[in-house]
N, C-alpha and C positions, 0 to 999 in steps of 0.2 A: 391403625397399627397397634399391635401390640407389642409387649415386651419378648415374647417366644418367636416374634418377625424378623427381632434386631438381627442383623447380622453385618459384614463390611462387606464393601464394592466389591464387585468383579477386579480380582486381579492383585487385592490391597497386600495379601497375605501370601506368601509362599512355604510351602514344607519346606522341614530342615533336610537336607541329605543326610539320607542312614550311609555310616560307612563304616565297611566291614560285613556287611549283611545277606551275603550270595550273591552269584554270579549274576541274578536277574537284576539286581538293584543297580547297574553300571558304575557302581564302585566297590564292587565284593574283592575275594580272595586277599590283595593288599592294601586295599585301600585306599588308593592311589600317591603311596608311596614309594611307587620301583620297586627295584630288585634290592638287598644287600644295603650295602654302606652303610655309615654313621644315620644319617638321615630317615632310614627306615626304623630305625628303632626307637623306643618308646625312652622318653627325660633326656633328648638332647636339645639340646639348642645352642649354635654355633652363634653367639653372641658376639658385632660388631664386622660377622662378616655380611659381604655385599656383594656375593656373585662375584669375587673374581675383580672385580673394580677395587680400586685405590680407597679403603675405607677412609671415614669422617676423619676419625680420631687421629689419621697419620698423613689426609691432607694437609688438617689444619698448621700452621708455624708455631712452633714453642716460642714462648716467649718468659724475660726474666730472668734474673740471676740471682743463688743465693751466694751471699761467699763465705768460704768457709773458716775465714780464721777472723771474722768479724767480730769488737768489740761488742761485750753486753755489758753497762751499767743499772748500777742500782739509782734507782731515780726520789729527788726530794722535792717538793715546793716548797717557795719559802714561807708564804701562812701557815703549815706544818711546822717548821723550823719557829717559828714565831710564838706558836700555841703551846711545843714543850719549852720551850725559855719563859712563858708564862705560868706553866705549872711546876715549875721549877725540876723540870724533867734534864734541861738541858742549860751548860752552866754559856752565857752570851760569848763571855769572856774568849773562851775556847772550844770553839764548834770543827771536831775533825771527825775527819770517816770513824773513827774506832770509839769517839762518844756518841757519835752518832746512834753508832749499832749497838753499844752500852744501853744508850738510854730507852731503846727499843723500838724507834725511829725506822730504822732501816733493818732489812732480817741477816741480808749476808751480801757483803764489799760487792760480788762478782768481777768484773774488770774495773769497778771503781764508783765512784759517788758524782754525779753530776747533779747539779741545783738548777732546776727551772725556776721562769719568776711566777708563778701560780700565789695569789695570795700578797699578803703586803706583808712586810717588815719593818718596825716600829724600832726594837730595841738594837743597839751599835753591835753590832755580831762580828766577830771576828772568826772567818770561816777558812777551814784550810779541806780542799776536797779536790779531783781528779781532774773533774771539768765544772763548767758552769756558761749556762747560756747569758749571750750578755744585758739581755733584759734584767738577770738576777743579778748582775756584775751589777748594773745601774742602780738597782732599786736598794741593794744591800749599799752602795758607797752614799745617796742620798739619807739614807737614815743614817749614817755619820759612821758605818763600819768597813770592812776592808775582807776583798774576799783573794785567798791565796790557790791558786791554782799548781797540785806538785806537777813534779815532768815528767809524768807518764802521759798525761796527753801533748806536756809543750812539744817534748821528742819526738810526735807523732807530726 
């Protein structure tokens, strides 16, 4: 056998169909496209339909709710709150939303300031902010401070 022998099995290959190519070629004149309509013509593509049948996208059930007049805070940890009262960014004594955003801490209130407990807290802080989750309540009254929550969330 040589290399000019190679060739593949009986059968392995098939021509492509020419289409478009006269009438002798069993797909000439249109190509077998039909007549007319969107479908005959050349850059459509009817994306998402399905013959007539109930497409995917509007069998499937929506699911989820956003709502629309949902609170957004601005969010702090308290190893953050910790690290500026060490660089003397942030004065312990009196830690509220608007030193907060002074100190550069937070960029802007949005619906208000909530304190996670991320981080530890060492020095006595006395914190006046919107909300505060109560792992941050715990950890901030352990180190010997007091955290003041106003009544925009208590009225909620």
């Amino acid at each position: 056998m040589k290399l000019n022998e190679l060739r593949d099995n009986e059968g392995a290959t098939k021509k492509r169909m020419r289409i478009g190519r006269g009438p002798g070629s069993g797909k000439g004149k249109m190509g077998g496209r039909g007549i007319k309509g969107q479908k005959s013509r050349s850059g459509v593509a009817i994306k998402g339909y399905e013959g007539g049948q109930m497409p995917l996208y509007q069998r499937l059930p929506k699911r989820g709710f956003n709502k629309p007049n949902r609170k957004k805070y601005a969010i702090v940890n308290l190893g953050l709150i910790q690290k500026f009262i060490d660089d003397k960014k942030l004065d312990a004594k009196n830690v509220t939303e608007d030193a907060l955003i002074e100190s550069g801490l937070v960029r802007r209130k949005l619906d208000g300031i909530r304190v996670l407990a991320k981080g530890e807290l060492t020095a006595k802080a006395v914190i006046t902010v919107t909300g505060a989750s109560k792992g941050a309540v715990e950890a901030v009254e352990k180190a010997g401070g007091t955290v003041t929550i106003t009544s925009a969330v208590a009225a909620e």
